[in-house]
C-alpha positions as CSV (number, residue, x, y, z in Angstrom):
1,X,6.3,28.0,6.3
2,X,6.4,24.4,4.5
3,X,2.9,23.7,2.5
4,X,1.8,20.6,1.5
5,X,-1.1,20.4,-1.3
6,X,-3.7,17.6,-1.3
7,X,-5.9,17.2,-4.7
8,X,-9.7,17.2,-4.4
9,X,-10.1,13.9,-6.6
10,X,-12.7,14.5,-9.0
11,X,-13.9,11.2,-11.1
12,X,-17.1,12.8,-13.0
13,X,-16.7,12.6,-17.2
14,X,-16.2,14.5,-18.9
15,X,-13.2,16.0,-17.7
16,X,-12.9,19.7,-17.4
17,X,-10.5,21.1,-20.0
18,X,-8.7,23.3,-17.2
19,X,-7.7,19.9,-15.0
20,X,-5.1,18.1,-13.9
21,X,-4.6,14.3,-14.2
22,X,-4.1,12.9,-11.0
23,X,-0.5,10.8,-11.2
24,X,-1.3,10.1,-14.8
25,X,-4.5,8.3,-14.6
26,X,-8.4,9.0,-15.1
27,X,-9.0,10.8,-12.5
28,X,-8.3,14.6,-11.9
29,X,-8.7,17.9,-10.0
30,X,-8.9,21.3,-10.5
31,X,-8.2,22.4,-6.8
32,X,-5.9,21.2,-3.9
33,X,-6.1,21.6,0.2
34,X,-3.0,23.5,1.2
35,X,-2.0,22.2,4.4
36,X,0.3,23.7,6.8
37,X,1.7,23.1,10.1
38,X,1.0,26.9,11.4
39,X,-2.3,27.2,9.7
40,X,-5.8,26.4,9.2
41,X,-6.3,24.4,5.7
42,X,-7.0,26.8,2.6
43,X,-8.6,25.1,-0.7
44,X,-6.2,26.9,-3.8
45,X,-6.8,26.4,-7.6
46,X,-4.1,24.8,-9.5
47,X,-2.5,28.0,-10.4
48,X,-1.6,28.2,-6.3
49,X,0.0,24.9,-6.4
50,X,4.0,24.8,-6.6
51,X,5.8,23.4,-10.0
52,X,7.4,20.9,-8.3
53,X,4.0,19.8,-6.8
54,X,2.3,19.7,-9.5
55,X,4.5,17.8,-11.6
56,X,4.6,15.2,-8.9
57,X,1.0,15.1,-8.6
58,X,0.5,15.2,-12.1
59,X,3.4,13.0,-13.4
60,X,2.2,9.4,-15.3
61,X,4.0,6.6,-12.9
62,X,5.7,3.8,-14.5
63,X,4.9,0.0,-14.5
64,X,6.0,-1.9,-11.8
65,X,7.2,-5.3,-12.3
66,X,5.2,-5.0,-15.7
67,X,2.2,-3.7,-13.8
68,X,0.2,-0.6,-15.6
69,X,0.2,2.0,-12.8
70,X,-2.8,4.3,-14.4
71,X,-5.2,2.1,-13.0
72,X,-5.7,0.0,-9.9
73,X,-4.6,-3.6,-9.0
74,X,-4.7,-5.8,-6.4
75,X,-2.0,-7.3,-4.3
76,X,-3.1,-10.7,-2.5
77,X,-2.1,-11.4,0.9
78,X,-0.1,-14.5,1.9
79,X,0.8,-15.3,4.9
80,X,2.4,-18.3,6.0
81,X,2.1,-17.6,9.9
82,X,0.8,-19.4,12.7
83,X,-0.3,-16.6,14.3
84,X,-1.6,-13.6,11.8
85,X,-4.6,-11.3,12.9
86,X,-7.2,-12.7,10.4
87,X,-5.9,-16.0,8.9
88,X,-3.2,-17.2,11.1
89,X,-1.9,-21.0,10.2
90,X,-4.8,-21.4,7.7
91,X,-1.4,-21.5,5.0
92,X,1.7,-22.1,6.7
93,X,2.2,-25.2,5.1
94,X,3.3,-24.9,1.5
95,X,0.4,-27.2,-0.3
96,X,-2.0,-25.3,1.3
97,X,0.0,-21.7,0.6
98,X,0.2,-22.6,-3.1
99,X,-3.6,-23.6,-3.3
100,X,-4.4,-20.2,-1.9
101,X,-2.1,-18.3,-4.4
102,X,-3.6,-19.7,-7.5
103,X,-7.2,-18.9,-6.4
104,X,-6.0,-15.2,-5.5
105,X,-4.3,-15.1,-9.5
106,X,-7.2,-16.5,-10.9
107,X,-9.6,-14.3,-9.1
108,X,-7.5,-10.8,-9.9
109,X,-4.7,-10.5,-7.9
110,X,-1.7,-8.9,-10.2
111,X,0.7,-9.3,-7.4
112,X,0.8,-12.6,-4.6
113,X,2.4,-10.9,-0.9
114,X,4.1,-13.3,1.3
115,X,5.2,-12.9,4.7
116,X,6.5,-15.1,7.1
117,X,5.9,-12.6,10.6
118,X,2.8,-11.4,12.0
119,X,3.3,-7.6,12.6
120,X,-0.3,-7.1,14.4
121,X,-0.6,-5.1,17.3
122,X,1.3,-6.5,20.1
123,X,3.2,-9.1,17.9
124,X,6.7,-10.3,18.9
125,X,10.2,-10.2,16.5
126,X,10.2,-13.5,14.6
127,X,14.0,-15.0,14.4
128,X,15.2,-14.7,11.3
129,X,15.7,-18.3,10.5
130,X,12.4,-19.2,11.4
131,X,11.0,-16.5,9.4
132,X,13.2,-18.1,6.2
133,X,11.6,-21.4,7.1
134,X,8.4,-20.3,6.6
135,X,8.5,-18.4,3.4
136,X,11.5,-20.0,1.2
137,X,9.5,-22.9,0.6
138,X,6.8,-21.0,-0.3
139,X,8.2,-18.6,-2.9
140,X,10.2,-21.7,-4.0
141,X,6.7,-23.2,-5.1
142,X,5.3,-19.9,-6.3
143,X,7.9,-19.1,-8.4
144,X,6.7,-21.7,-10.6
145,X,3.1,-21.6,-10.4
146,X,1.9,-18.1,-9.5
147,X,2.4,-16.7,-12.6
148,X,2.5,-13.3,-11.4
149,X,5.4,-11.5,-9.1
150,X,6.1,-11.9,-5.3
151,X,6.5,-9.8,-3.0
152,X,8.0,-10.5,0.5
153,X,7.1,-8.7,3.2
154,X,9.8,-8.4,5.7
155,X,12.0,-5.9,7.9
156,X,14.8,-8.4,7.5
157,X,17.7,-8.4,5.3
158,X,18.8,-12.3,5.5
159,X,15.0,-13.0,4.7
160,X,14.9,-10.9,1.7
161,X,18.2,-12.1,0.5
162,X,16.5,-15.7,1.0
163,X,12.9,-14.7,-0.6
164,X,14.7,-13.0,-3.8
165,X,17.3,-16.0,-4.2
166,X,13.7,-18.2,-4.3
167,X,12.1,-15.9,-6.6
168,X,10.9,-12.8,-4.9
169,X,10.8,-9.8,-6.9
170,X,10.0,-7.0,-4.8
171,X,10.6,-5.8,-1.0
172,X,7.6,-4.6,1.2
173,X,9.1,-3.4,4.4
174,X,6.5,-2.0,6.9
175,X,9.3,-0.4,9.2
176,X,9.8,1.9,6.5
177,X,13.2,0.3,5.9
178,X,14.0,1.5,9.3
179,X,14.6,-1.9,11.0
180,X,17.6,-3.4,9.5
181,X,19.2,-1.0,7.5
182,X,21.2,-3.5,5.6
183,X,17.7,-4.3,4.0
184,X,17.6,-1.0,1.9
185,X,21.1,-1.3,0.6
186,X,20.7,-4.9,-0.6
187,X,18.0,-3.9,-2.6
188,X,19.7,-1.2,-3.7
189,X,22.6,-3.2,-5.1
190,X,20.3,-5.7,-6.4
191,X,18.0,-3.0,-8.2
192,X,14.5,-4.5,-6.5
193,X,11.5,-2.7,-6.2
194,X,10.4,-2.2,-2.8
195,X,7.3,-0.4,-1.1
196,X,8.2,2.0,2.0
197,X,5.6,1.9,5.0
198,X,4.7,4.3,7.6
199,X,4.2,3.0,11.1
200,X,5.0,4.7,14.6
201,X,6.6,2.0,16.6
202,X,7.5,-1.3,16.4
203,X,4.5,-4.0,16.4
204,X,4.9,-5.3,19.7
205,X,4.0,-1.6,21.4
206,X,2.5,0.3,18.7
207,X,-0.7,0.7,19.5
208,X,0.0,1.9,22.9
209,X,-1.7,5.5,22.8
210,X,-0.2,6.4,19.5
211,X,0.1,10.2,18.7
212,X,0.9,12.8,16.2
213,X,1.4,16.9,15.6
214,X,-0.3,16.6,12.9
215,X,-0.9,13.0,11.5
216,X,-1.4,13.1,7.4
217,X,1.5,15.9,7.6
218,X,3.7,13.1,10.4
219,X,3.5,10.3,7.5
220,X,4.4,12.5,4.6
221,X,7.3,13.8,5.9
222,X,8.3,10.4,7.0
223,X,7.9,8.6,3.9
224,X,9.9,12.0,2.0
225,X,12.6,11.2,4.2
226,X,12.9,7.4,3.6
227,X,12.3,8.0,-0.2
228,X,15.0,10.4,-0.5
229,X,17.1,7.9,1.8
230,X,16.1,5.3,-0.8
231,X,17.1,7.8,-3.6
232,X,20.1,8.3,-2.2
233,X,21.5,4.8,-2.2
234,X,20.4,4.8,-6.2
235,X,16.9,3.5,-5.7
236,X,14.7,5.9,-8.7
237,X,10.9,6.6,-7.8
238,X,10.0,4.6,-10.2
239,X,10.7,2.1,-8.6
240,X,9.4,2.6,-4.7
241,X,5.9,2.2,-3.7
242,X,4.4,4.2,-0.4
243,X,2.1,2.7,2.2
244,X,0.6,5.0,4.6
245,X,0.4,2.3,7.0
246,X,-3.2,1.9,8.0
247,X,-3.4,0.4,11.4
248,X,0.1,0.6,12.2
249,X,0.6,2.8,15.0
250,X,-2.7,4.7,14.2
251,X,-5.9,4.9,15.8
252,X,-9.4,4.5,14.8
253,X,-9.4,8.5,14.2
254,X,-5.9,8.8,13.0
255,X,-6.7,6.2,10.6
256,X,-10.1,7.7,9.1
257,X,-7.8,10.5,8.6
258,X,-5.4,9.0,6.9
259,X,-7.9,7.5,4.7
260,X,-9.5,10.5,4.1
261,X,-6.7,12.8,2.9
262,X,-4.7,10.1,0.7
263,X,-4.7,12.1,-2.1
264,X,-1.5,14.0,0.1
265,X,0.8,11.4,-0.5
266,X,0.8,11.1,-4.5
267,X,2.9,14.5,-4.0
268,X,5.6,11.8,-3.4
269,X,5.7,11.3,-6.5
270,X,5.4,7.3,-6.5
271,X,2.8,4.7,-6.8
272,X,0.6,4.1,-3.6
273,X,-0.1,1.0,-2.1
274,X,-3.0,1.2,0.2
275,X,-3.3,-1.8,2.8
276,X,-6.5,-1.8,5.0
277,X,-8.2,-5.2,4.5
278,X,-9.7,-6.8,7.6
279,X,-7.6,-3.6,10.2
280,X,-8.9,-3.4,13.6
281,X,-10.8,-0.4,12.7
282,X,-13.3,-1.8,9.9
283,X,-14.1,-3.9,13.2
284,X,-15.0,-1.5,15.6
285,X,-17.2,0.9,13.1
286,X,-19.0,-2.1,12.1
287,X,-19.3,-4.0,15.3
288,X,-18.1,-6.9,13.2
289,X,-15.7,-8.9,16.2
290,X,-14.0,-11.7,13.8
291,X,-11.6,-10.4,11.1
292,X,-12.0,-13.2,8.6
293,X,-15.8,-11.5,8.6
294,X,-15.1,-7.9,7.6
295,X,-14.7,-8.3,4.0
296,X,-17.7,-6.1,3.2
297,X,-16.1,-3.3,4.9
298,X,-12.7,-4.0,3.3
299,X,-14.1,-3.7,-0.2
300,X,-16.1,-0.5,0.8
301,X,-12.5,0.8,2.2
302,X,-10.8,0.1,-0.4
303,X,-13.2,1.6,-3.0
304,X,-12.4,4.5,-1.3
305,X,-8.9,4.3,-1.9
306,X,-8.7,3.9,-5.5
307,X,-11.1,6.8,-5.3
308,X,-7.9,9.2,-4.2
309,X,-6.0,7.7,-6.6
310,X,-4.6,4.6,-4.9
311,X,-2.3,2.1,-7.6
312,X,-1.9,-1.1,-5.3
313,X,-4.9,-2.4,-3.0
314,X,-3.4,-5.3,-0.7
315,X,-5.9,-7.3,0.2
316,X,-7.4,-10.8,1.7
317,X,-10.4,-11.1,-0.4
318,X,-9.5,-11.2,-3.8
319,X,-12.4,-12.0,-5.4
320,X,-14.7,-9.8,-3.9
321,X,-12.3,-6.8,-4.1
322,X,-12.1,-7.7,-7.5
323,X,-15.7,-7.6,-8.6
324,X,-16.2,-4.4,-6.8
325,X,-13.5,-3.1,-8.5
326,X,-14.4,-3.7,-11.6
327,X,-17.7,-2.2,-11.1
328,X,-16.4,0.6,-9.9
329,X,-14.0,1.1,-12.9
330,X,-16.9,0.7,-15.4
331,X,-19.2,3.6,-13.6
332,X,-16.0,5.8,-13.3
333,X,-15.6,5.2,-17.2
334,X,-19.2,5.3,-18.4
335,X,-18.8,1.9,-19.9
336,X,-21.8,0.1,-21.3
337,X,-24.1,1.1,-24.9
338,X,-25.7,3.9,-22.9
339,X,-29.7,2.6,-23.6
C-alpha cells in the first residue's frame, strides 16, 4: 500500500518545540493526513511519517532565479494574446505589454510571466510562429526594463528556444512537459529553471467531464513522474517548480479539493507555484460573471495558498495581491510594537 502524507499547516507563534518546518519556512506542523488509495484518511504524528517524507516536507528550498523561497512571491501575468480568458488583447502589442510589466514590478511582482497562447477551456493550438511573434518582441523589451526575471509560458520548444534567446529565464509548461518533448530536453541542456503543471487534457477538450480515482493523489503521482523525468535528463529539484493546475482539467469540486489539500504536494520536494487568479471557479462561487471582476476572490484564494505553504502566487492583480499579502505576512509574524 503506497501512502502519501499531507501536513496540517499550523501558522500560530510561537512554534511548538516538537514541530516541523514546513519546506523550510515559518510555518509548521506537528501532524500529517496519511492518504491512501485503499483507505479512508488517518491523521499520524510526525513520528508516523516516513524519512524520506519528511525530509522532503521539511527540507529548506533554494532561491530561484535569486528568489528567497521561505517566503511567498508573486509572479505577474503577461499575456500578449488576443484572445485570453480575462484580459485578452488588452497587451498584445509591445508598448502596451511593457507598460503593464513595470506597473506589475513596481507593485510586487518578483517574477513577469509571458505567454503568447491562450490555454482556457476550449482554446485552440496556436502555430508556433505566431506564438514567437507575439512574445519575442515582448521579452526583447522586458529584458531591458523589467528588472526582474521572465518566465515564458509555453508547451513549445521553438518558442522557448526563441523566448530564452530574447531573455527568458525560466520555462512554465502547463502540459507538464508532456507536449513537445523536445521542450524538457532543451532546458535540460541549457540548465533553465522550469515549473511542471498538472492538467488532464489538452485545452481545447479539457473540461469536457473531467475525472479522477482519486484527484489530490492523480496530480501527485503525475507531477512525481514528470519530476523524476526531469531528474533524469539532469534537471536537480532545485531547480523545478510544481503547479497543481487549478482549472485545468478540474472541476469546481475537484479544484476546491485541490486547493484544500496543497500541503500534499510539498512532499515533492520543490517549490510550489499556485496559479488560480480570475479561474472559472472563483466565478461561479461568487456569482461574479466577468473575470477581470474577480480579484477579491483571487486575493482570498490565494491567501489560502501561501497558507499551505505555497512559494510562487501567479497572479493578474498585483497590487492587490500584494497588499494582502503583506498583511497577511505581518499577522503570521506578530509584527508591530505590540501596544
Amino acid at each position: 500500500m503506497s501512502a502519501y502524507y499531507r501536513p496540517l499547516v499550523q501558522q500560530a507563534r510561537p512554534r511548538p518545540t516538537d514541530a516541523a518546518p514546513l519546506a523550510g519556512g515559518t510555518l509548521w506542523f506537528t501532524h500529517a493526513v496519511r492518504h491512501s488509495r485503499d483507505a479512508a484518511p488517518q491523521v499520524v504524528p510526525l513520528s508516523e511519517i516516513p524519512q524520506d517524507w519528511m525530509t522532503r516536507l521539511t527540507a529548506a528550498r533554494a532561491p530561484l532565479l535569486g528568489i528567497p523561497m521561505d517566503a511567498p512571491c508573486l509572479m505577474g501575468i503577461l499575456n500578449v494574446t488576443p484572445d485570453s480568458f480575462s484580459d485578452g488583447g488588452r497587451h498584445k502589442n509591445t508598448t502596451a505589454a511593457l507598460l503593464h510589466a513595470r506597473e506589475m514590478v513596481q507593485a510586487g511582482a518578483a517574477i513577469i510571466d509571458v505567454g503568447g497562447e491562450s490555454t482556457r477551456p476550449g482554446s485552440q493550438t496556436v502555430p508556433a510562429e505566431a506564438e514567437i511573434a507575439r512574445v519575442e518582441p515582448v521579452i526583447t523589451a522586458l529584458r531591458h526594463e523589467a528588472g526582474v526575471p521572465i518566465s515564458i509560458d509555453t508547451r513549445k520548444c521553438s518558442v522557448a528556444q526563441a523566448a530564452v534567446d530574447a531573455g527568458a529565464r525560466l520555462v512554465n509548461d502547463v502540459s507538464g512537459f508532456t507536449h513537445d518533448p523536445a521542450l524538457a530536453r532543451y532546458c535540460a541542456r541549457h540548465g533553465l529553471p522550469v515549473c511542471v503543471m498538472h492538467a488532464q487534457g489538452d485545452p481545447e477538450t479539457m473540461h469536457l467531464n473531467p475525472s479522477y480515482a482519486d484527484v489530490l493523489l492523480d496530480i501527485y503521482d503525475f507531477l512525481e513522474r514528470q519530476v523524476a523525468h526531469l531528474e533524469g535528463l539532469g534537471i536537480p529539484r532545485a531547480r523545478i517548480l510544481v503547479d497543481p493546475g487549478i482549472g485545468f482539467g478540474k472541476t469546481e469540486a475537484h479544484n476546491l479539493t485541490v486547493l484544500n489539500g496543497l500541503s500534499l504536494f510539498h512532499g515533492l520536494g520543490c517549490a510550489m507555484l499556485v496559479g488560480a487568479s480570475r479561474k472559472g471557479f472563483i466565478g461561479r462561487i461568487t456569482g461574479v460573471k466577468t473575470a477581470a471582476e474577480r480579484v477579491h476572490g483571487s486575493v482570498a484564494v490565494a491567501l489560502a495558498a501561501v497558507a499551505q505553504g505555497a512559494q510562487i502566487l501567479r497572479v493578474h492583480d498585483v497590487a492587490e495581491t500584494a497588499q494582502a499579502l503583506k498583511l497577511w505576512q505581518a499577522i503570521v509574524e506578530g509584527q508591530g510594537n505590540g501596544t
